[in-house]
C-alpha positions as CSV (number, residue, x, y, z in Angstrom):
1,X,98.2,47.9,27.5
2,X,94.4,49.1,28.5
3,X,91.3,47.9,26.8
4,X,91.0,51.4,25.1
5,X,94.0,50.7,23.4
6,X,93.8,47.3,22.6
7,X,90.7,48.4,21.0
8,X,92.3,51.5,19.2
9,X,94.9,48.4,17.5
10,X,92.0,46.1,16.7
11,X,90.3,49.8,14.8
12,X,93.5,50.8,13.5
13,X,94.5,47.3,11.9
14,X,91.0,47.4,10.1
15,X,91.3,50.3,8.9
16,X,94.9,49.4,7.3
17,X,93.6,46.2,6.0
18,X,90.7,48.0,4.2
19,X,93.5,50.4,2.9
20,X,95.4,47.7,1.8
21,X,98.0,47.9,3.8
22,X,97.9,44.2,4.8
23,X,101.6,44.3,6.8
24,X,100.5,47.0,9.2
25,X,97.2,45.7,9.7
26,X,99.2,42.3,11.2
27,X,101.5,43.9,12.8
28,X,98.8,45.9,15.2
29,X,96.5,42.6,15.3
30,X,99.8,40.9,16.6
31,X,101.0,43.7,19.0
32,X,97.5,43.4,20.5
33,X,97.2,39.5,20.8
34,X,100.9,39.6,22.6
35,X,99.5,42.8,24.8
36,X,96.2,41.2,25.4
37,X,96.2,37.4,24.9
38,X,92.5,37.1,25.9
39,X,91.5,40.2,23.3
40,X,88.7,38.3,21.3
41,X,88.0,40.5,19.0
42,X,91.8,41.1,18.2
43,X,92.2,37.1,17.6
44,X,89.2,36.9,15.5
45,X,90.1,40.2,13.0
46,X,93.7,38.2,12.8
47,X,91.9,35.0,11.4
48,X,89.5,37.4,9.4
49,X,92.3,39.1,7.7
50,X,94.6,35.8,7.3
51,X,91.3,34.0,5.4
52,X,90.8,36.9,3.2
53,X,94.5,36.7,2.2
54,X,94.2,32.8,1.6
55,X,96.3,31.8,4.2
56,X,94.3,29.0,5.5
57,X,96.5,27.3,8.0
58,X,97.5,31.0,10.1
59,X,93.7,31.5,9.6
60,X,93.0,28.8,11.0
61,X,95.6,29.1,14.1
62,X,94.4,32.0,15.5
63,X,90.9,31.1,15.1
64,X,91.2,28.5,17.5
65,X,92.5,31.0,19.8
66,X,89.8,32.8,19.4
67,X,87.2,30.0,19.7
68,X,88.7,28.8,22.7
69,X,87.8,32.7,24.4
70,X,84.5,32.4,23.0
71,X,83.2,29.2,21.7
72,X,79.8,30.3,21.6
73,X,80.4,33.2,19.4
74,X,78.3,33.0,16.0
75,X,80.7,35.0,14.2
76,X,83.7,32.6,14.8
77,X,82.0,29.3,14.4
78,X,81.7,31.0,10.8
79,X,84.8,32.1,10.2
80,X,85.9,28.5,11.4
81,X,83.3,26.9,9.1
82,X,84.6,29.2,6.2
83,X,88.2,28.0,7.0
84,X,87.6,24.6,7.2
85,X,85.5,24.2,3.8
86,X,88.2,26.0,2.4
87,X,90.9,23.3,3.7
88,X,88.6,20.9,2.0
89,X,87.6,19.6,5.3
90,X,83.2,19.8,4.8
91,X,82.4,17.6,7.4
92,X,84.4,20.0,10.1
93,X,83.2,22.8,8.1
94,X,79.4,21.3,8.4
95,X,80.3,21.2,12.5
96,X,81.0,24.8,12.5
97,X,78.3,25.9,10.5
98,X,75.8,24.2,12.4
99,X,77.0,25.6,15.7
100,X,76.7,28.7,14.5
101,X,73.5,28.1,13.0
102,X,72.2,26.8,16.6
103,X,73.5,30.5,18.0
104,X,71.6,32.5,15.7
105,X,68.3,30.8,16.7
106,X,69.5,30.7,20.3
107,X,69.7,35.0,19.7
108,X,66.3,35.2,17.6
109,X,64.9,33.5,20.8
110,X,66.0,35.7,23.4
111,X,65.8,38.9,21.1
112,X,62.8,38.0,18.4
113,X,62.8,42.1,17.7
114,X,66.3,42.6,16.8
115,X,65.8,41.1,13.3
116,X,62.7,43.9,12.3
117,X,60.0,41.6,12.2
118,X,57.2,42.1,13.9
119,X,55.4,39.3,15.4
120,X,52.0,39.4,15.0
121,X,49.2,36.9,17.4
């Protein structure tokens, strides 16, 4: 399977998930995960999707995967934070958060524009 459609899943399974159709929106997260095993973005809308539907421990599964393509990625260092507090873990969840925290002043360093502010001598 190419990128393009790997990509065209992760857009399609969105899509069904905001629709509601929560089985289809799996079933394309998992067909791209199998096609595509170091698709990111496919692993992370998986635990995304699993959270939202409470299902911690599958949630919490593929966000591993995920983290282990990307451990510096803000986003999944919140989703795994999220899990976590959820399981009732808070000092794991407390890890997370503060990993991701440390990103996002790691990316207002090297990009102090991006969030609108002007800086001003």
């Amino acid at each position: 399977m190419t990128p393009a459609a790997v990509q065209s899943l992760i857009e399609e399974a969105t899509f069904d998930y905001t629709m509601g159709d929560h089985d289809a929106a799996l079933a394309k997260l998992a067909r791209a995960t199998t096609a595509a095993p170091d698709a990111f973005e496919a692993w992370h809308a998986l635990a995304e999707i699993h959270f939202a539907l409470r299902r911690f421990d599958a949630a919490l599964a593929v966000a591993d995967r995920a983290h282990a393509l990307r451990p510096d990625d803000l986003f999944i260092n919140t989703t795994l934070s999220r899990i976590w507090m959820e399981k009732g873990d808070k000092a794991t969840a407390e890890k997370y958060g503060t990993q991701a925290k440390i990103l996002s002043w790691k990316d207002q360093l090297k990009n102090p524009n991006a969030s609108g502010a002007d800086i001003k001598d």
